[in-house]
N, C-alpha and C positions, 0 to 999 in steps of 0.2 A: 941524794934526794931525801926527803923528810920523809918520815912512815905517814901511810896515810892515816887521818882521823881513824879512832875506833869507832864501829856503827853501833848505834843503838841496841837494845836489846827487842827483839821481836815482838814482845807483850807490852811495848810502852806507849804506843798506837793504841793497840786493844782498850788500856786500862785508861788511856785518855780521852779515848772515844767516851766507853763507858761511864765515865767521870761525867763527860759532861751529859751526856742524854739522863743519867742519874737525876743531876742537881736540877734540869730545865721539870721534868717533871716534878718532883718532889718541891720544888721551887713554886712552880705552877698550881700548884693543888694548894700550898700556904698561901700564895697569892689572894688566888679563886676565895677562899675561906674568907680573910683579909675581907678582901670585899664583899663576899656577902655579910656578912656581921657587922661591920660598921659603913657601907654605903644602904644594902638593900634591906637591910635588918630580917637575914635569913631569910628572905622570899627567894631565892635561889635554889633551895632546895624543892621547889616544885616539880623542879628541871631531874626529879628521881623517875623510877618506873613506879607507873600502876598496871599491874598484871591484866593485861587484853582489856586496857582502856586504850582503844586507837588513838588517840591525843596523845598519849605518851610511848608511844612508840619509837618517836627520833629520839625520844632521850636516854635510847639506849647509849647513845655514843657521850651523853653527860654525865651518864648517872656514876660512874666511878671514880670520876673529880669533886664528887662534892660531899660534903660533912655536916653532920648534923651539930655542927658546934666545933668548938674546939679540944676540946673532951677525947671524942671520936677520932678525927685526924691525929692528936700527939698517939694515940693507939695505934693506928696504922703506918705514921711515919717511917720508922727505924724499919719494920720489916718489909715497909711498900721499899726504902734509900736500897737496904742488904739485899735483897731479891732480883730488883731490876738492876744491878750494875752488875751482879752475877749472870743473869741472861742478856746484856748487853755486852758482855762479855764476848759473846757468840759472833757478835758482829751488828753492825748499824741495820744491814737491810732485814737481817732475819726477827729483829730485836724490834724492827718497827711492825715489821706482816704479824710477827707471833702477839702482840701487843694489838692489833689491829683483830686478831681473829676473837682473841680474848674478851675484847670492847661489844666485838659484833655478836660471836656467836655466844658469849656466855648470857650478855645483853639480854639477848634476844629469845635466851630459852628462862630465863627468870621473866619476862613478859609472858611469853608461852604458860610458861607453869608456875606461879607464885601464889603465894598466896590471894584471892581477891579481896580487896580494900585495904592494901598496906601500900606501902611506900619504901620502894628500894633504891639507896643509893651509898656510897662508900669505895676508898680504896681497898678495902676486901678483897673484892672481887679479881682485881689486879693482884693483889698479894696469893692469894690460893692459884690464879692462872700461871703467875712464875714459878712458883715451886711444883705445880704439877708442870711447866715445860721446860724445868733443871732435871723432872725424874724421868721424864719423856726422854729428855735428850741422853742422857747416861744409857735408859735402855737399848735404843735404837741406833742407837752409834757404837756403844760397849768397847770405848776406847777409857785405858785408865785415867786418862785426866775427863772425862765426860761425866766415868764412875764415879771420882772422885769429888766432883762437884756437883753430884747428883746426891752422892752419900753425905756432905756436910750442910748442904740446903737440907736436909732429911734433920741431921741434928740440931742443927740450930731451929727448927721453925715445924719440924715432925708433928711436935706436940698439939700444934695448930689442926691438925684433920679430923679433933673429934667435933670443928666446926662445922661442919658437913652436916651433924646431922640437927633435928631440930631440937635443942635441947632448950633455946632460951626464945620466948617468943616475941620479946623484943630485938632481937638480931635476925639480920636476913641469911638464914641458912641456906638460901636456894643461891646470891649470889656468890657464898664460897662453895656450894658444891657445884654449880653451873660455871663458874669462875673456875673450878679447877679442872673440869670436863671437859674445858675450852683449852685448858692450857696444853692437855695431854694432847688432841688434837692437833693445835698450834704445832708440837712438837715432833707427832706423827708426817703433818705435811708436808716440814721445812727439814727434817732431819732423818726419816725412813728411806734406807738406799733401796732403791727400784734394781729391780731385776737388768744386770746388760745382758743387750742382745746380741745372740751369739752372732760370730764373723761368718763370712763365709769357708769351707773346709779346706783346710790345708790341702795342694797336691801332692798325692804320695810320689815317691823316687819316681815309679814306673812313668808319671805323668809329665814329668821334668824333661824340657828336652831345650 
């Protein structure tokens, strides 16, 4: 009998997964831009947050696809592509909830507390949520490949956390600190092992019969 086929290697799923959820996003947001600059001539960006203007409240779920130009997006590309195929890494379902917590709850606390009368919108916000839910996950799991991809999101993109604070007042610092607040969260949720509960107690010899 012939040897059977050799199988694949285990991470070739993973990195294909993550390949593709990668490109659909990143793909998606050049799209989106695409169109708004040459169909709606940037009216699109309306679709950002204004801080506790209730009309813009659902666009917490837009406001991190869209770009104030093309300018903006070539800046957030490479670290939105490098980030998310790292945390998609993790897996498709966790990659979509932690992405989803990201959208909502970072969203939705830069509506809460932003500035009032600005306009917040950008992959930011996504970019700071991955890398706080690379350092999430390294903590809460503290397995060496967790650490290890927790420690190289750190070096490649570390440098990014003095966006946090307000230093430029044309940038939204609320949606990278809320963006990354969200991420830890994110991370907390889908990767903090809960307590198991105890079995019931073994019967000692005596009780044996």
């Amino acid at each position: 009998m012939p040897p059977p086929p050799p199988r694949a290697p285990r991470w070739r799923p993973a990195v294909g997964m993550a390949t593709v959820f990668t490109a659909l996003l990143v793909g998606g947001v050049w799209v989106q831009e695409l169109a708004d600059q040459f169909a709606f001539g940037g009216a699109l960006d309306e679709y950002g947050i204004m801080p506790r203007e209730p009309a813009t409240l659902d666009h917490i779920l837009t406001a991190p696809f869209l770009h104030v130009g093309f300018g903006h997006l070539i800046a957030n590309t490479v670290p939105l592509a490098v980030l998310a195929f790292m945390s998609a890494l993790r897996g498709a379902a966790r990659f979509l909830a932690a992405s989803l917590v990201i959208v909502v709850l970072g969203g939705f606390l830069v509506w809460l507390f932003g500035r009032g009368n600005s306009l917040h919108l950008g992959a930011s916000a996504l970019v700071f949520g991955y890398l706080a839910y690379l350092i999430g996950v390294g903590w809460w799991e503290r397995t060496p490949a967790a650490i290890a991809v927790a420690g190289l999101a750190l070096f490649l993109y570390g440098g990014a956390l003095w966006g946090v604070l307000p230093t430029n007042p044309v940038v939204s610092w609320e949606a990278h600190l809320f963006g990354f607040l969200a991420g830890l969260t994110a991370a907390a949720l889908l990767h903090r092992r809960r307590p198991t509960r105890p079995g019931p107690p073994h019967p000692s010899p005596r009780d044996r019969f």
